[in-house]
C-alpha positions in Angstrom: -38.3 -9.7 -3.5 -37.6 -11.5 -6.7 -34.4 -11.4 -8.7 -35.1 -11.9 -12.5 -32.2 -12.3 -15.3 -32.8 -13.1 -19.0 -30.1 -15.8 -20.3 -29.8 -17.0 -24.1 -31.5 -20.3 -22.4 -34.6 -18.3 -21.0 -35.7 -15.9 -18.0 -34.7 -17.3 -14.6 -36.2 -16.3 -11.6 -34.4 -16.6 -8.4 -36.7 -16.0 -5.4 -36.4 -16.9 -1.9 -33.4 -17.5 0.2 -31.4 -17.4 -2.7 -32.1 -14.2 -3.9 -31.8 -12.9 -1.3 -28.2 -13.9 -0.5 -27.3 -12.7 -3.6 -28.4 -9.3 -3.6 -26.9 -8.8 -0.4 -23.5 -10.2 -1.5 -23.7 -7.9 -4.1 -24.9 -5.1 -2.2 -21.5 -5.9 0.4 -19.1 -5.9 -2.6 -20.5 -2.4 -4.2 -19.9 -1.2 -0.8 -16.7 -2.1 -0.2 -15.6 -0.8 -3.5 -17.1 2.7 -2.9 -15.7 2.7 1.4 -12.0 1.7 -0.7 -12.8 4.7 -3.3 -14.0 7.1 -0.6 -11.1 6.1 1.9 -8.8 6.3 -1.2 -7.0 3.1 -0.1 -4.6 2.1 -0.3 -2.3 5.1 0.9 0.5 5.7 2.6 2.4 8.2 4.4 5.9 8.4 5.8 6.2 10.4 9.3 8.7 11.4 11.4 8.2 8.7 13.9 7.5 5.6 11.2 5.2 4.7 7.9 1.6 5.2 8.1 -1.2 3.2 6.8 -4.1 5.3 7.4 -7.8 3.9 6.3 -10.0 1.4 8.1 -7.1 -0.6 9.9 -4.7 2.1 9.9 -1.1 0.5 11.1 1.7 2.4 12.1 5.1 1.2 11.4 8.2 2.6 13.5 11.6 3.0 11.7 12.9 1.1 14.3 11.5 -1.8 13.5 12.9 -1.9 9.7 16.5 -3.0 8.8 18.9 -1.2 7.2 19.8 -1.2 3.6 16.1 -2.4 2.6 13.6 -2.6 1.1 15.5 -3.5 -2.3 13.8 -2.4 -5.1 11.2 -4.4 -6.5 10.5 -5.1 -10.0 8.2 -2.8 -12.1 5.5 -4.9 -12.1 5.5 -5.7 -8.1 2.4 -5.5 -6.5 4.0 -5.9 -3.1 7.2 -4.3 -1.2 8.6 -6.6 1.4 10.2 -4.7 4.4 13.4 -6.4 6.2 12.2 -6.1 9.7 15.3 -5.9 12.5 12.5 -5.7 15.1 9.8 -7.6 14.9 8.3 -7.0 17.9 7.7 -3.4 16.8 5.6 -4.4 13.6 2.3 -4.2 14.0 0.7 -7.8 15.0 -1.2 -8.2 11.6 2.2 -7.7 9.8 4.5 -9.8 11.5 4.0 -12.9 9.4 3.9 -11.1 6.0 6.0 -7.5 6.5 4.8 -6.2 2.8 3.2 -2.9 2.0 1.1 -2.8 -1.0 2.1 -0.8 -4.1 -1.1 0.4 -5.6 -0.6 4.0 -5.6 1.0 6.5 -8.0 3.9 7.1 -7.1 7.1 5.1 -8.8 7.8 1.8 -6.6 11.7 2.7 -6.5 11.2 6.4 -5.3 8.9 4.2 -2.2 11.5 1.7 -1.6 14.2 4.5 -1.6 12.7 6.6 0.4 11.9 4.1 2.8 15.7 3.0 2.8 16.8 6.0 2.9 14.8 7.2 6.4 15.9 3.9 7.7 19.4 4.4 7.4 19.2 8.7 8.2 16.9 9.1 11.2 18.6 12.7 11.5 16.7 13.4 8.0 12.7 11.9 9.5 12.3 15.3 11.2 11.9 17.5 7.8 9.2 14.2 6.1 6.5 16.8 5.5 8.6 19.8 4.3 8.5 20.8 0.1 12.3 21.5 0.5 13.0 17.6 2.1 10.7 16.4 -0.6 12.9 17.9 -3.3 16.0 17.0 -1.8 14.6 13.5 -1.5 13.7 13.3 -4.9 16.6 14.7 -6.8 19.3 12.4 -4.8 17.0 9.1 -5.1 16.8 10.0 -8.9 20.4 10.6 -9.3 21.0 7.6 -7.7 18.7 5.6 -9.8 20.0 6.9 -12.9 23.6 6.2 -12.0 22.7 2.7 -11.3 20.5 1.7 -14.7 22.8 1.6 -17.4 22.1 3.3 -20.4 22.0 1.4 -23.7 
């Protein structure tokens, strides 16, 4: 196979080896992209038993393991949430050295952080994650709380 491209210098033919590599290096990253779009990473869910990172490593993340009064909220433009871990043995391996979930979804990162906090600190509460009506409840109190603590101008 031979792998052509037109610059303002010229055409360039890159054949071989070369080419080669570079079509399946590109091939890899379309890939990935789409498996990351299909598997609608990244995601996650909170359970009654922890946090759940479902996709191609999937890690499960037991409340027990978290410390109470964390996460803190991060800033608005945070890409990362770190987690206070009061177990570490419970984290999964691959999180131990770096406890941080990623923040790429669409949901507001304080409602995450609170919500998080908030199952840490009420385990009686981790038995209705799923419902509309603990959803709601969940919701409303985080925003109130929230709003109480940004001060208006």
């Amino acid at each position: 196979m031979c792998l052509q491209s037109r610059t303002i210098f010229g055409e360039r033919v890159v054949d071989g080896p070369v080419g080669n590599l570079m079509i399946a290096i590109s091939g890899t990253c379309v890939a990935v992209l789409i498996g990351m779009v299909w598997c609608d990473l990244p995601r996650l869910e909170l359970r009654a038993e922890g946090i759940h990172l479902p996709g191609l490593r999937a890690l499960d993340i037991p409340w027990e393991a978290l410390a109470p009064g964390f996460p803190q909220r991060p800033t608005m433009r945070s890409w990362l949430l770190r987690l206070t871990v009061a177990r570490l043995e419970l984290l999964p391996v691959r999180m131990r050295r770096r406890p941080m979930l990623s923040l790429g979804w669409d949901t507001h990162p304080w409602l995450v952080a609170g919500a998080i906090r908030w199952y840490v600190e009420h385990p009686e509460d981790r038995v209705r994650i799923g419902t509309r009506a603990e959803h709601d409840r969940l919701v409303s109190m985080l925003r109130a709380s929230t709003e109480a603590a940004t001060p208006v101008a």
